[in-house]
C-alpha positions in Angstrom: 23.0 -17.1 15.1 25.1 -15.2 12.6 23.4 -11.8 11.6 25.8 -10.4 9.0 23.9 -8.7 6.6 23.2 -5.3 5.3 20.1 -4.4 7.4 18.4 -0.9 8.0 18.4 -0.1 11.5 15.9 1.7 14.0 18.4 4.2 14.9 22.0 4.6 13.8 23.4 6.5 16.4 21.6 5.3 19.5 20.3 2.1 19.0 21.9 0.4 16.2 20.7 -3.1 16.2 17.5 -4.4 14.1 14.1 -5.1 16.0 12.1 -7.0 14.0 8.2 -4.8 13.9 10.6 -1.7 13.9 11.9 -3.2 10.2 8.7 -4.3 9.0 7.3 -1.0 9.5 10.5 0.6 8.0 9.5 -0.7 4.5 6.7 1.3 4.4 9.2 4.1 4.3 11.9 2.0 2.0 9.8 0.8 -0.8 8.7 4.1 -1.6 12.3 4.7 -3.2 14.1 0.7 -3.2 11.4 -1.8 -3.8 14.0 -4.1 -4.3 15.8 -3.0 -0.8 12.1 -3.2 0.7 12.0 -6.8 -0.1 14.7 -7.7 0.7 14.6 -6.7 4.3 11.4 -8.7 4.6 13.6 -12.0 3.3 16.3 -11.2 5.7 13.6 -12.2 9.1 12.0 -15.1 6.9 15.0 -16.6 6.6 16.9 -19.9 7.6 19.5 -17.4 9.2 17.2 -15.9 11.3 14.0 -17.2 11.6 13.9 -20.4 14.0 13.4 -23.9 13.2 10.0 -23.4 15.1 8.7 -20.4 13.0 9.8 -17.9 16.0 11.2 -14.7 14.6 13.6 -13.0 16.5 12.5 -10.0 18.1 16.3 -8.0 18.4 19.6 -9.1 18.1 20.1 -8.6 22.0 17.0 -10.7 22.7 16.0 -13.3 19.7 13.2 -15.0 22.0 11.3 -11.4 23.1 8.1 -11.5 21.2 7.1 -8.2 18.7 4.0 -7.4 17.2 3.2 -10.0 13.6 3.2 -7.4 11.0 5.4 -8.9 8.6 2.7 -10.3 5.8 1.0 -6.7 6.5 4.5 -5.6 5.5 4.8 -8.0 3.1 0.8 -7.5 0.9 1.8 -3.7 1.5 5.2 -3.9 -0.6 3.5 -5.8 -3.0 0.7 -3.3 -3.9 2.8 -0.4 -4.1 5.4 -2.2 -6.4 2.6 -3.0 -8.7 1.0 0.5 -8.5 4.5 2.1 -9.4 5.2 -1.0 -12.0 2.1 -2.1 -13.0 3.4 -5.7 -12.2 3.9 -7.4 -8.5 6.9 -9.7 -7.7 4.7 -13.0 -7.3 7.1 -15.6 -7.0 8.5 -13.3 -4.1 5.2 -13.2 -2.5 4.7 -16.7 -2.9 8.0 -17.3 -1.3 7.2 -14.8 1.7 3.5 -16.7 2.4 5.6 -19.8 2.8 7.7 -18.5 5.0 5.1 -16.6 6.9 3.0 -19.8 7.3 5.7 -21.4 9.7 5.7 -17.9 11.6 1.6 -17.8 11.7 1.8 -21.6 13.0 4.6 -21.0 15.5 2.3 -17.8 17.4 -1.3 -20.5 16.9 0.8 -23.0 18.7 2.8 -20.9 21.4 0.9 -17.8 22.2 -3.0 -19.4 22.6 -2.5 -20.4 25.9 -5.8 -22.0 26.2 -6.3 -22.6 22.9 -9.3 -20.3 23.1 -8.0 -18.3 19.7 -7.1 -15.4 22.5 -3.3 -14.5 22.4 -0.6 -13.1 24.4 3.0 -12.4 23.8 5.2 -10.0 26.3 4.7 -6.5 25.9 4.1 -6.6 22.1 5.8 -3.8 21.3 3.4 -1.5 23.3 6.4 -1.2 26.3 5.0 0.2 29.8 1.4 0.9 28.1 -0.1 -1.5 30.7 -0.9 -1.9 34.4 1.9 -4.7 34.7 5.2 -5.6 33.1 3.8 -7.9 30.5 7.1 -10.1 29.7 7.5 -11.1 33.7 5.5 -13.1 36.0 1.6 -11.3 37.2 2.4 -10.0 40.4 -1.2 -11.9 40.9 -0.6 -15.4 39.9 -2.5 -16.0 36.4 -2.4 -14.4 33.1 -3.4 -11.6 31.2 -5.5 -12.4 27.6 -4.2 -9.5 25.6 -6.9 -7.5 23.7 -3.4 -6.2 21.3 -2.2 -9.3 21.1 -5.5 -10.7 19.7 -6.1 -8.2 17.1 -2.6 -8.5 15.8 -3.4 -11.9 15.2 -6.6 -11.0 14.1 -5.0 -8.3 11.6 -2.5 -11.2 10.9 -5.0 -13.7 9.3 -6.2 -11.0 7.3 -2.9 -10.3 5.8 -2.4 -13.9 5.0 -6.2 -14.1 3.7 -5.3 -11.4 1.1 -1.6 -12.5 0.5 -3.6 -16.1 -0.5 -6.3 -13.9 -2.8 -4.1 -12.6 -4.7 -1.9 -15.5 -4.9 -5.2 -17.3 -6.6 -5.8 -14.8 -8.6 -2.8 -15.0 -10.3 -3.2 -18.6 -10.5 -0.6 -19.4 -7.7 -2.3 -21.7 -5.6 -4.3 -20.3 -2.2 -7.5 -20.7 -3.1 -7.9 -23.1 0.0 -5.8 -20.9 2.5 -8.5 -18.2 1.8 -10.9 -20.9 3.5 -8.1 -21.5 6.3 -7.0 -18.0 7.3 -11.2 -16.9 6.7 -12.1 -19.5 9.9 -8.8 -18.6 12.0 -10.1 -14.6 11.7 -13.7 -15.9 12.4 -12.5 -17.9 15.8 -10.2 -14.6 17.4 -12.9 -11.8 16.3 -15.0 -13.9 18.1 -13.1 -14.6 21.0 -12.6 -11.3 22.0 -16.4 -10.1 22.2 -17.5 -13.5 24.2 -21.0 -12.1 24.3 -22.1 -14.9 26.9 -21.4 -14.6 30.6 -18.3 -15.0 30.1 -15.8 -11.8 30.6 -14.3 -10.8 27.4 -12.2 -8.0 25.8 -15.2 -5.8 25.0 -16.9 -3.9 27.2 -20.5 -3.3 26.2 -21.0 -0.3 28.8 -17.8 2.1 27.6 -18.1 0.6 24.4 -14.0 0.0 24.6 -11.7 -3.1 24.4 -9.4 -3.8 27.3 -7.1 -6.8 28.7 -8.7 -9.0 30.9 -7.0 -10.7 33.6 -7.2 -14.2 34.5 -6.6 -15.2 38.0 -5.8 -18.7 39.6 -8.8 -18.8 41.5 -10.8 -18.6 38.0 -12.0 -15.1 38.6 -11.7 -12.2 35.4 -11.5 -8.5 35.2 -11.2 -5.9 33.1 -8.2 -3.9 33.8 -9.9 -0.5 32.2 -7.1 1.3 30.8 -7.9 3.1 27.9 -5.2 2.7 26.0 -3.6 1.7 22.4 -4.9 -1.5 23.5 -8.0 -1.3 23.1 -7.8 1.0 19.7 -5.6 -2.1 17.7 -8.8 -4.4 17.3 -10.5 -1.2 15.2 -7.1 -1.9 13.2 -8.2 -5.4 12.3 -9.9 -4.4 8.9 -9.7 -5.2 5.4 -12.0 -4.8 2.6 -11.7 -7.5 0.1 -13.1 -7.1 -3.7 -15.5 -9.9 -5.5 -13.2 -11.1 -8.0 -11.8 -14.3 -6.3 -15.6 -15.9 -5.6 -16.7 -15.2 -9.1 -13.6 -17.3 -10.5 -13.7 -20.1 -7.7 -17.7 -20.7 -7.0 -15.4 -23.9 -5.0 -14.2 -21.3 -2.0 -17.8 -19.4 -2.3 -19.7 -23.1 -1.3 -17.2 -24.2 1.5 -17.5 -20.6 2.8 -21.2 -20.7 3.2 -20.9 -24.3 4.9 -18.7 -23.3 7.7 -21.2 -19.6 8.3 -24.6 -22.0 8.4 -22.5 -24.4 10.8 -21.0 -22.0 12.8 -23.0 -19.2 13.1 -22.3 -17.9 16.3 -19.0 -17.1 15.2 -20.5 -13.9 13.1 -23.1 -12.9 15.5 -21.6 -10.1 17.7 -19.0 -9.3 14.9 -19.2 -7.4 11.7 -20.9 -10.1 9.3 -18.6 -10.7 6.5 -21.2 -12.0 3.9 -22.9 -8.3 4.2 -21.9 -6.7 0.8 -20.8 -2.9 0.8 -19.7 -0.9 -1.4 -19.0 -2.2 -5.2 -20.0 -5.1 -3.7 -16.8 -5.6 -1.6 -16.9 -7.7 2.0 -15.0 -6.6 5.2 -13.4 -8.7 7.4 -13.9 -6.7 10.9 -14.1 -7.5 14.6 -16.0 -4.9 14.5 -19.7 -4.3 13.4 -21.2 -0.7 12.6 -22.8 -0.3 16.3 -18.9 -1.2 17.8 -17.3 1.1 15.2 -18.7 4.1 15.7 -18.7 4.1 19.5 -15.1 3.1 19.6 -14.4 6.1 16.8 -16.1 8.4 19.4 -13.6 8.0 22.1 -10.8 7.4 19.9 -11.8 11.1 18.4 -12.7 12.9 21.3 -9.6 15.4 22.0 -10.4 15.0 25.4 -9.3 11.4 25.1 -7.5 10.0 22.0 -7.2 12.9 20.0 -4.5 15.6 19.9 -3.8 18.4 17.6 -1.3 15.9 16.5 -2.6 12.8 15.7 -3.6 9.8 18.3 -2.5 9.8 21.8 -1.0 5.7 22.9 -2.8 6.7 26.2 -6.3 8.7 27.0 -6.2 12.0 28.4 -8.7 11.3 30.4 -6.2 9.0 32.6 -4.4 12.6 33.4 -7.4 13.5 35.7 -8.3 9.7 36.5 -5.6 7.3 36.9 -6.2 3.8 36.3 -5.3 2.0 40.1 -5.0 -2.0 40.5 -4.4 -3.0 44.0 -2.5 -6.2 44.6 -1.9 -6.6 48.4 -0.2 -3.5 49.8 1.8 -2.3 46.1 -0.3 -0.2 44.2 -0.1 -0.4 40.6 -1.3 2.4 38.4 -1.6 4.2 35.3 -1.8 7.8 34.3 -0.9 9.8 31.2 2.4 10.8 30.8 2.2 12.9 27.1 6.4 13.2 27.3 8.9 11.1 28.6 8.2 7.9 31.1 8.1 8.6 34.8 9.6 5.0 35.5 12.8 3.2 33.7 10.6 0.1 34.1 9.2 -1.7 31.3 11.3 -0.4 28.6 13.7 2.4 30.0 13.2 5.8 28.4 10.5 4.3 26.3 7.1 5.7 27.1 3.6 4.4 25.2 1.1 6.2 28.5 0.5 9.0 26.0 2.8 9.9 23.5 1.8 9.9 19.7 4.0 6.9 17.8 3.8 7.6 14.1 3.3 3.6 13.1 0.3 2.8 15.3 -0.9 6.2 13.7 -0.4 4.4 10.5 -2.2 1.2 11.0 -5.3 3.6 12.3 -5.2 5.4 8.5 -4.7 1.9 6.9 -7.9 0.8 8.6 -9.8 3.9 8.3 -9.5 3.5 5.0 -10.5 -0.3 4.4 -13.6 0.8 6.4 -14.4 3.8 4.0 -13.8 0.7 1.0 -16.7 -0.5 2.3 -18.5 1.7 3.8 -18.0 4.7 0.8 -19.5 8.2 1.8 -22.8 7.7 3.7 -21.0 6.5 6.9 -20.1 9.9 8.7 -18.8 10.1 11.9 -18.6 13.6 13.9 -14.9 14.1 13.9 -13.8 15.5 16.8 -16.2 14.3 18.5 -18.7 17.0 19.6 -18.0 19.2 17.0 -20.7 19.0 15.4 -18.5 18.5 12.5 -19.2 15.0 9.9 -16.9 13.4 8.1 -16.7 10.4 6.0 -14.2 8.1 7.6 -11.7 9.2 4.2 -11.6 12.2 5.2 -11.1 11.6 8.8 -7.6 9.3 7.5 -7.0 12.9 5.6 -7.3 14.4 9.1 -5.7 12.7 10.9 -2.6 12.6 8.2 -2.8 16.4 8.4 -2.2 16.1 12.1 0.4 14.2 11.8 2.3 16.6 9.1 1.7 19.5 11.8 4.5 18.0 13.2 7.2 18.1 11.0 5.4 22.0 9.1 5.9 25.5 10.4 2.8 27.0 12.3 1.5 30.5 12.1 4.2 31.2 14.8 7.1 29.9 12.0 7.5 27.1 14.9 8.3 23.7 13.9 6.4 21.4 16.6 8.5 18.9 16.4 11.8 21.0 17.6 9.8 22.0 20.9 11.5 24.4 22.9 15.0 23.5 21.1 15.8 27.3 20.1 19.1 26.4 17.9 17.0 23.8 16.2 13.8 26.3 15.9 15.8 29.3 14.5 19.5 28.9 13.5 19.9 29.2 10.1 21.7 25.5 9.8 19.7 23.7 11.3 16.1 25.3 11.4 15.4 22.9 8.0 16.9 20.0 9.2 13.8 17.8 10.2 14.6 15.1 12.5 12.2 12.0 12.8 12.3 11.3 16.4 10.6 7.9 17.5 8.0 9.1 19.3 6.4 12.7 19.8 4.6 14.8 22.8 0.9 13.8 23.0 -0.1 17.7 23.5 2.5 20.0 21.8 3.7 17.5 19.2 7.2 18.1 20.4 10.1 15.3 19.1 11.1 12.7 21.8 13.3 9.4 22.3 15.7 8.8 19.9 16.2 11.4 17.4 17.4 9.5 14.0 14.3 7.0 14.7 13.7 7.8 10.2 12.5 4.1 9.7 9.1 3.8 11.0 8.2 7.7 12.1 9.2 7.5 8.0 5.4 6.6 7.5 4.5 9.9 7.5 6.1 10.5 3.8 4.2 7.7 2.6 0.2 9.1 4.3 1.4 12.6 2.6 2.1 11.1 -0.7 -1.2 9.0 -0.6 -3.2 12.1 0.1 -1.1 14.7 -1.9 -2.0 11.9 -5.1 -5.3 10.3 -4.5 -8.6 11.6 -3.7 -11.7 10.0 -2.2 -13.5 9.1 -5.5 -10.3 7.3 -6.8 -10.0 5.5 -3.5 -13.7 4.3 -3.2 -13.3 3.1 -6.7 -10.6 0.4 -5.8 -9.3 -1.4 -2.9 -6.2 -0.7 -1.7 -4.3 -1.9 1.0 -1.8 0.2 1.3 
């Protein structure tokens, strides 16, 4: 492969080579200014030059064949939308090409990462690096295989990308009418999977009210491996509220649609059902119904789990008092929260998701938040933090959790910046007191910068959640679905 391009990297002091999900999430940040440059980043991993005959994109240049999380058509709808907000007009022929392209990739992970072909995934360590119980990209240390509850709701997010990347597509008279059908059923089959509300073990657990991996041994035994974690939080991120427009136009889609529901109607029983209107009569594609919403909002906004005075923890606190413990012979293998730096080089070296607040993950939390407040508009209130006493509408718990986030990066009533921790030079020299760093990930209780230092790309987000909020309100944003 020859990679020779002008490409934005994660880092350009200490890791300058390209990871694919770092990128995608780095045109968040990049279209803001460069729509062009945005889009053009996306082309470069949808391309001949890069992308394999197979549809495999490759994960870094160090290790094409790794496997990172599929959020290159949410990168892709999102540089759309905010080209035609700034514009008033989207590149369509460049989205067209990019759903092409993104087909092959969508195929590639049906046809290599369903081991079973039971529309649950897996796929290495996603991203998520030493987040789990075992190293996810090596043999179990107990024979079998994991079925990965972030794995699944990527692909579940996924499908809903390509669901609206097709809507829009037909609604500009660009074909996609009948991939709306085909991405529709592939959502309906994973959100389903991962309840399994039979006998069979699946992802959700109805008694904590929390998705987790389950683990598959040879024997044909399953268990829950009951980490609170990121994980389980990335199937609440598999939402998107879709307007009316396209079934009023093709009556076609609206006919097949109610075929497959009346055929298959287990498929929509434990899961949010899409043909439920909302608000402005819009539909949401969710894994998750009401009852499964709010109780996974609880934990996620309890401060004592999730929630820190600086946005959402990768790990529960609660793990700090109560580590998680699998036994596998005589080697125990355990979790625990760790809100700075990893204890253990394994898994991804100085690379630590047991607790930590990562700014993109952050971001996919405030996309879905507010897809849910699309539909749900004002009368859904959750109590935010939980036990508060305190109800919010789940727009204002986005706003929130943005203003968490900004805590970072803003003086407190000390004149501290959080993000420069115990750094004096960097907290009160006169050169350097101004010069925010975006570090790649940040202490889970004190906000504090950590890893790499220059990581601007996708801790970069957090320009694009203050602009939203410094420009919109809730009115305007119940009035019109937006992905972005």
């Amino acid at each position: 492969m020859y990679n020779a391009d002008i490409i934005s990297m994660p880092d350009k002091w200490e890791y300058p080579w390209y990871a694919a999900w770092d990128l995608a999430f780095q045109v968040i940040a990049l279209t803001m200014v460069d729509p062009d440059f945005g889009k053009d980043q996306i082309d470069l991993m949808l391309r001949e030059a890069y992308m394999h005959p197979n549809g495999q994109i490759p994960a870094y240049e160090w290790n094409f064949g790794d496997v990172n999380p599929p959020v290159h058509a949410w990168a892709t709808i999102f540089t759309y939308r905010l080209e035609q907000a700034q514009s008033g007009k989207g590149d369509v022929a460049w989205l067209q090409r990019s759903f092409q392209k993104l087909l092959l990739n969508f195929t590639w992970w049906v046809n290599r990462k369903d081991r079973s072909g039971k529309n649950v995934f897996e796929g290495g360590f996603l991203g998520l690096d030493n987040i789990g119980v075992f190293d996810r990209s090596a043999p179990l240390p107990t024979g079998g295989y994991l079925e990965q509850a972030d794995g699944t709701a990527w692909m579940a997010l996924y499908c809903q990308n390509m669901m609206e990347i097709a809507t829009e597509l037909a609604l500009k008279g660009a074909g996609g009418e009948e991939m709306v059908l085909k991405f529709t059923q592939h959502f309906l089959w994973i959100a389903s999977a991962m309840i399994h509300a039979g006998d069979e073990v699946g992802m959700w657990d109805e008694e904590d009210g929390f998705f987790y991996d389950v683990l598959r041994l040879p024997d044909g035994q399953a268990q829950r491996l009951k980490v609170r974690s990121m994980v389980g939080l990335l199937p609440l991120c598999a939402a998107t509220a879709f307007e009316g427009d396209l079934f009023q136009r093709y009556p076609e889609v609206v006919r097949q649609m109610k075929h497959f529901f009346d055929a298959r109607p287990e498929l929509i029983a434990f899961i949010h059902d899409p043909r439920k209107p909302g608000h402005a009569d819009r539909r949401l594609a969710s894994i998750l119904d009401e009852s499964k919403l709010r109780r996974v909002l609880s934990t996620m906004l309890d401060e004592n789990e999730f929630l820190s005075s600086y946005g959402i923890r990768a790990l529960s606190r609660y793990h700090d008092e109560h580590p998680y413990v699998f036994q596998v012979g005589d080697h125990e293998h355990g979790v625990a929260y760790l809100p700075a730096e990893s204890d253990s080089g394994m898994f991804g070296g100085n690379s630590n998701w047991r607790g930590p607040i990562w700014m993109p993950m952050n971001g996919l939390i405030i996309r879905a938040l507010l897809q849910y407040y699309s539909y749900y508009g004002n009368d859904f209130t959750v109590e935010c933090p939980t036990g508060s006493g305190r109800h919010m509408n789940l727009y204002q718990v986005a706003e929130e959790l943005t203003q968490r986030l900004s805590a970072i990066f803003l003086r407190g009533s000390d004149g501290k910046r959080p993000v420069f921790g115990g750094q004096a030079r960097f907290q009160d020299g006169q050169y350097w007191r101004d010069c925010l760093q975006f570090y790649e990930y940040f202490h889970g209780d004190n906000g504090a910068g950590l890893g790499a230092n220059h990581q601007t790309g996708w801790t970069g987000f957090i320009a694009r959640a203050m602009h939203l909020f410094a420009s919109d309100s809730a009115e305007a944003w119940l009035e019109r679905a937006r992905t972005s």
